[in-house]
C-alpha positions as CSV (number, residue, x, y, z in Angstrom):
1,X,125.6,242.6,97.5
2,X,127.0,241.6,93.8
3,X,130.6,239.3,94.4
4,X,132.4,242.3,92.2
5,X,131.3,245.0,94.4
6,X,132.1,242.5,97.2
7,X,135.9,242.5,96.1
8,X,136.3,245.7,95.5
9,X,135.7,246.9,99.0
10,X,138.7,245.7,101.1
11,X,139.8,247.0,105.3
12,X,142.2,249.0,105.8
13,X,144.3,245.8,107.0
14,X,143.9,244.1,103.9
15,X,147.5,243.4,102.0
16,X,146.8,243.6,98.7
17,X,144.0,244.9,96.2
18,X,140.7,242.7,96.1
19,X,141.2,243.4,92.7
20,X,143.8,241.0,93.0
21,X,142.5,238.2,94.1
22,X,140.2,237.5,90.9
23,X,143.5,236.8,88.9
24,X,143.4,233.8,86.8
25,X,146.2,231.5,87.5
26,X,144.5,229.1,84.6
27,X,144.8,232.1,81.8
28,X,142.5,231.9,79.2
29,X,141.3,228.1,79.7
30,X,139.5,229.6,82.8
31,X,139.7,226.9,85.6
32,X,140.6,227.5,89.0
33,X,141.0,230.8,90.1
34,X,143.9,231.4,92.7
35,X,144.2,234.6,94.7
36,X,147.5,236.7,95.0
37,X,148.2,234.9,98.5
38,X,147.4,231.2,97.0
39,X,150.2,232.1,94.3
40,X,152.2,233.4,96.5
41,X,151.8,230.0,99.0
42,X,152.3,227.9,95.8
43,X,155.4,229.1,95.1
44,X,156.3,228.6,98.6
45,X,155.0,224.8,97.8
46,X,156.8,224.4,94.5
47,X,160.0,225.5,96.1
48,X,159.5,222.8,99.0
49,X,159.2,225.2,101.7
50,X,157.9,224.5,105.1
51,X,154.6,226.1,106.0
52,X,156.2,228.0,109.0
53,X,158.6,229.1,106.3
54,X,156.1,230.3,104.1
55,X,153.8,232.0,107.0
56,X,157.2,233.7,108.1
57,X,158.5,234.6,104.6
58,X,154.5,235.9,103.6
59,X,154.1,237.4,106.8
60,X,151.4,235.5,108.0
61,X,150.0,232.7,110.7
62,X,151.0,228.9,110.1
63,X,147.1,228.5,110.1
64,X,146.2,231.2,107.3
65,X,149.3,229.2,104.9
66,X,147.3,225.8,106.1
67,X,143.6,227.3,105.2
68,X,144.8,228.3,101.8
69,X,146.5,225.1,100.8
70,X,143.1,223.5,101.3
71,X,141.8,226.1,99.3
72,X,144.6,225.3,96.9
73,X,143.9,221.5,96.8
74,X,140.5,222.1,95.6
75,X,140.6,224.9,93.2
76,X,143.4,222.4,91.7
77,X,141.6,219.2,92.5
78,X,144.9,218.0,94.3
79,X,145.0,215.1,96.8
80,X,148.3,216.6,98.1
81,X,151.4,218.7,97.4
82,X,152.9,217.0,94.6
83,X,149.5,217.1,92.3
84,X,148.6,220.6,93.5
85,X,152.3,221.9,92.5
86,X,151.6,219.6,89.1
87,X,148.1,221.1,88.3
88,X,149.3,224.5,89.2
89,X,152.1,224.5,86.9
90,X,150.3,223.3,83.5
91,X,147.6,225.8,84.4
92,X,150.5,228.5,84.5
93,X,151.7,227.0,80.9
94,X,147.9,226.9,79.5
């Protein structure tokens, strides 16, 4: 099965479009692609959230916010918060 056709198809459960989730956060430099939900964690991060206040405010578990900031950390090559909020922010300016 081709990775496009892959997205596409999404549950029923699924929050948001699979569409969605192949969003550049780098722009036109390419880079690191971050889903809708790693955005939406990151600015959780950036505003120096908790990550049981991001699970509450996105709606989902403390683990699913903790398995997508180590998704985060390596899209961005980050070692921790302060270098994956860094990196995501000149990717947004790119």
């Amino acid at each position: 099965m081709k990775l496009n056709s892959f997205l596409r198809y999404h549950r029923s459960d699924a929050r948001y479009d699979a569409d969605e989730r192949v969003q550049s956060s780098r722009g036109e430099r390419g880079g690191a692609r971050l889903t809708k939900r790693e955005n939406e964690v990151m600015n959780g991060l950036a505003q120096g959230l908790l990550y049981k206040e991001i699970a509450a405010n996105l709606h989902i578990s403390y683990s699913a916010v903790n398995k997508h900031q180590h998704s985060i950390y390596q899209k961005l090559h980050a070692g921790n918060r302060t270098e994956a909020i860094n990196n995501w922010r000149d990717s947004s300016r790119a």
